[in-house]
N, C-alpha and C positions, 0 to 999 in steps of 0.2 A: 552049524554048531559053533565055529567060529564068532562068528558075529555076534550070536547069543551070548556068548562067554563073554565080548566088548560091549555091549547093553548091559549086562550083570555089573561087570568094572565099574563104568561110566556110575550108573545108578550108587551103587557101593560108594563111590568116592563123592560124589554130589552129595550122600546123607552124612558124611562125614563132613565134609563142608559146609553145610546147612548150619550141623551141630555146634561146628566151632565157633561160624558163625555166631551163634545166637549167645553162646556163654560168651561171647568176646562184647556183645551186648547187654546180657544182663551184669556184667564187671563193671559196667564205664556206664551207666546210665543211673540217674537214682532209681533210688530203692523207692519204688512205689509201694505205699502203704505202713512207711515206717516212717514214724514219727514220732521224736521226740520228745518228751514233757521236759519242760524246764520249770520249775519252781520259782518261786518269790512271794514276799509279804508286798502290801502298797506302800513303797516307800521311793519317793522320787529318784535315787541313788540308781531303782533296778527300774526305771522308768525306759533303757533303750531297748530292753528285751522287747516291751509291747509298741515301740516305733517299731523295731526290726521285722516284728511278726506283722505289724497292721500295712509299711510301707513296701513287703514283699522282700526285703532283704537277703532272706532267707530261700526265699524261693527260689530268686531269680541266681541264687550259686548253686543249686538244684541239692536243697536238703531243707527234711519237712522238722518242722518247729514247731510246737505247742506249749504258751506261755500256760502258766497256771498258777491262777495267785491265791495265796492261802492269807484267811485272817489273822494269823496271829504268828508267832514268832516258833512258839510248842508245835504247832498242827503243822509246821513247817520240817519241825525237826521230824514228828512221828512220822511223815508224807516220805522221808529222808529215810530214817529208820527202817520202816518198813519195805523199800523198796520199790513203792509206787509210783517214783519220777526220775529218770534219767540222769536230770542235772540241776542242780538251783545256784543261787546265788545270797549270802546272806554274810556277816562279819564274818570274818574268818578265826577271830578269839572264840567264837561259838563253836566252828567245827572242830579247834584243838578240843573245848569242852564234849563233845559228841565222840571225839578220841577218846578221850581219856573214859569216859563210859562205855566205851566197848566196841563203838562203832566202828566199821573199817572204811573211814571218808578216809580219802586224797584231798586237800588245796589244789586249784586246777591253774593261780592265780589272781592277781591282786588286778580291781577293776577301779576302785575307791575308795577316799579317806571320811567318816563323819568330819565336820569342819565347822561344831559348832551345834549340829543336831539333839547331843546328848548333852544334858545340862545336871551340876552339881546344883540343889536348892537347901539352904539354911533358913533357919529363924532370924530375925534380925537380932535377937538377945543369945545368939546360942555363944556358950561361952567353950573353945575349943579344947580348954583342958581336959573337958568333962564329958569327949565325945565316947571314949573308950567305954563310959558307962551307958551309952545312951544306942540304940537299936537303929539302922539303915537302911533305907527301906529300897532296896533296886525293881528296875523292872523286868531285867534278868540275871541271875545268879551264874552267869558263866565269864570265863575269863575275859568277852572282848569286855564286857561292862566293866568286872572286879581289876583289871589291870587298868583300865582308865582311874578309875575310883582310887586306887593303890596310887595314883599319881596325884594327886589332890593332897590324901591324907600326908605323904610323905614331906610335902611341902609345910604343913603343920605338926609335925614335929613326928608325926603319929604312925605305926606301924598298920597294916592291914590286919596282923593277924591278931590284932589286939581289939579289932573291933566284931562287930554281928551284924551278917547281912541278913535282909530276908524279903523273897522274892513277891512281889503282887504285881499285878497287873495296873498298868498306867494311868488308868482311873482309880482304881483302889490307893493306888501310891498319893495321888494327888488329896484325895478324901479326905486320908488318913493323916496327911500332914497339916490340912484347914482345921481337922479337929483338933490336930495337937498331939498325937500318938506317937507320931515322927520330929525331930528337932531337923535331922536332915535326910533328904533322897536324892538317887540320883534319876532323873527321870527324862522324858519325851513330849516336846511342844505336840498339841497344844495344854497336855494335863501340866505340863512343865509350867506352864503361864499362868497357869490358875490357879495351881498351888501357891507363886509366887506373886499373884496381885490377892485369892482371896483369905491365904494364911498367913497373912505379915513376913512373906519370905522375903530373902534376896538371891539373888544370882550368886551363887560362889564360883564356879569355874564351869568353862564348859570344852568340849573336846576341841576346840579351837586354839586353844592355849596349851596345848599340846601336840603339836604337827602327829599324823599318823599315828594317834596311839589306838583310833579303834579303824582300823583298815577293814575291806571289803572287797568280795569278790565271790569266784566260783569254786565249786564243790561238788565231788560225785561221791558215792558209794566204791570202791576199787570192784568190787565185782561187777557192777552195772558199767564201770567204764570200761571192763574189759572186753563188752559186747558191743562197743560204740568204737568201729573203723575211725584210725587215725586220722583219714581224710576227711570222715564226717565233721568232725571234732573242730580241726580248723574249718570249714566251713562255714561251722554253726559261729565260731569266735570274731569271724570276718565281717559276720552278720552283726553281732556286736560293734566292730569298730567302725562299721560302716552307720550303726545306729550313734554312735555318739560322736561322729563328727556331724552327722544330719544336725542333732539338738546343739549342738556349738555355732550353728551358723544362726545367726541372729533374723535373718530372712525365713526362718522357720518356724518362729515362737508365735504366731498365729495360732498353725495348726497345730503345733506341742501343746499348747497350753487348753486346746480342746479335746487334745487326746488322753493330757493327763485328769481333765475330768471325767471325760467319759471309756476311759480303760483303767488307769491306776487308782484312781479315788472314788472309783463307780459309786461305790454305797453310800457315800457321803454327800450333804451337801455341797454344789460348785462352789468351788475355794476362787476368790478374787486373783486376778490377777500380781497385786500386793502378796498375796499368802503363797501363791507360786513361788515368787521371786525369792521369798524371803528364806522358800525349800532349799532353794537353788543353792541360796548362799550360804545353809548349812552342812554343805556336801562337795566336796568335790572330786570330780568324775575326771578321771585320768583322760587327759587326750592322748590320740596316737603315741609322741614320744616320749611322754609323763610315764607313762604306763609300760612302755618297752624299759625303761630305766628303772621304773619300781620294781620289775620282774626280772630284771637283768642282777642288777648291782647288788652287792653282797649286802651293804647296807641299808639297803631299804624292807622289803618283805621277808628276804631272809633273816635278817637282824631281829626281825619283831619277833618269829617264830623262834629264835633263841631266846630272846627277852622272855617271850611268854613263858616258857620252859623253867625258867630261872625263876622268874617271879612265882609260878608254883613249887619250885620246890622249897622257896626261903620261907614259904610259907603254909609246906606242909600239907598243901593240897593236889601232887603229883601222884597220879595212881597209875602213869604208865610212860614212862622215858618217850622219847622217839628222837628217830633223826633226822633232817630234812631231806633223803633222801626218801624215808619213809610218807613222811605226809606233806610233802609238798614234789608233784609235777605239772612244771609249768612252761614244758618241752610244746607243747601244741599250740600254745596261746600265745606266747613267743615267735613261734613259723607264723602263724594267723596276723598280728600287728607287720611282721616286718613282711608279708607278701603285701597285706594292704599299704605299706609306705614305699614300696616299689610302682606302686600305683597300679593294682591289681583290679582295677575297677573301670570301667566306659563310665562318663558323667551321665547325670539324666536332668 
């Protein structure tokens, strides 16, 4: 009877040991079967997302990634809105715009600055007095564009709220300024070009000429992050700056420049190597410590996200306060760059 009673023990404590075992396994092992969407438009800016997923980056910190890229800038937001993708990336003046309609986005932080992307196009005869009377045609109606724009005008003497935007889409923008319906727009190469070689434009200014005024980066929904483990989060960011030092290394623009035909610009014809470069140089993509300082320092992303604030309300288009502690955490992304500058990574 004895013994029996030590076989029962023995047995009893081995399935308890089994158990612990295996949740001490399923804790510290990925999450098989869960994966990520991450969002973006084709826009060479969010170009390390599809290095990071195509070169295993992701994997090999053991967290599953799925890029997803939407046509259009709208199908991005509703993809947001709705709930359908974990995490995107897109201007961050957009997601205060997606606040202030109601949405409950977080900034997750700042990955990039436009640096030239976004182009101001005038008439060659437009005479600036007489812009206040005259219609603007953007390609989005939300603060990252209206605060650039708002920087232009103010240089001409001109208040924002004195003027009319109105939103179309960057072929319709372009269209409608060759025919003459627009004096000025603010728009996107390559309708940006067209407009200005075949409607007698010129160049007025482009986000270049203003360090950081349309910044970029990542964005969740607050209740879908609240479902995404801390750990994952930097993982998945790791995976990130692990993608864009790969594209920083000039030994790699071979195959980058194959990847951004055939993942980022899929639907289009292959862009020259010229039309890459020329991406390139309208953007710049935070390296490691660029980026640890744009996220760190009060003046950088924090600043803009005061700016933005301000700039709505001096002009009457604030439909909901906020404070950065509300829509900006940039606690994960922060751990993520500085574990990877301790050198969190084997070469390959």
């Amino acid at each position: 009877m004895k013994r029996l009673n030590f076989y029962k023990r023995v047995a009893y404590f081995r399935a308890i040991w089994l158990l612990l075992f295996s949740a001490f396994l399923l804790l510290n092992m990925p999450c098989e079967g869960r994966t990520y969407k991450f969002g973006m438009i084709p826009w060479i800016a969010y170009s390390p997302l599809q290095v990071a997923e195509s070169k295993g980056f992701w994997r090999e910190l053991g967290v599953g990634v799925e890029v997803v890229s939407f046509s259009t800038n709208p199908e991005l937001y509703t993809a947001i809105a709705s709930s359908d993708i974990d995490l995107s990336m897109d201007m961050i003046g957009s997601m205060v715009g997606m606040y202030q309609d109601g949405i409950p986005v977080v900034v997750l932080g700042e990955s990039d600055w436009s640096h030239g992307g976004d182009k101001v196009i005038v008439k060659r005869n437009l005479d600036f007095s007489r812009i206040k009377s005259k219609p603007i045609g953007v390609y989005l109606d939300k603060p990252s564009v209206t605060f650039f724009l708002n920087y232009f005008l103010k240089e001409n003497n001109l208040k924002f709220s004195d003027t009319r935007t109105f939103e179309l889409t960057m072929q319709e923008l372009a269209d409608n300024f060759i025919s003459g319906n627009y004096s000025i727009i603010l728009n996107c190469d390559p309708d940006a070009l067209r407009a200005e070689h075949e409607g007698d434009g010129r160049l007025a200014a482009t986000s270049a000429d203003y360090d950081g005024c349309i910044p970029e980066g990542f964005v969740a929904r607050k209740d879908r992050l609240k479902n995404i483990p801390a750990d994952d989060l930097v993982k998945i960011f790791r995976g990130w700056a692990r993608a864009v030092g790969w594209i920083h290394d000039p030994q790699n623009w071979d195959e980058y420049r194959k990847l951004l035909n055939t993942k980022t610009f899929k639907d289009g014809e292959p862009l020259t190597d010229n039309d890459l470069k020329e991406m390139i140089r309208s953007v710049r993509i935070h390296p490691l410590d660029t980026q640890i300082r744009r996220n760190k320092q009060q003046e950088c992303l924090k600043k803009y996200l005061i700016d933005v604030e301000n700039f709505l309300k001096e002009n009457h288009l604030l439909k909901r306060d906020y404070s950065l502690d509300e829509i900006l955490d940039n606690k994960d992304l922060l751990k993520a760059l500085e574990l990877e500058k301790m050198g969190g990574r084997k070469k390959k």
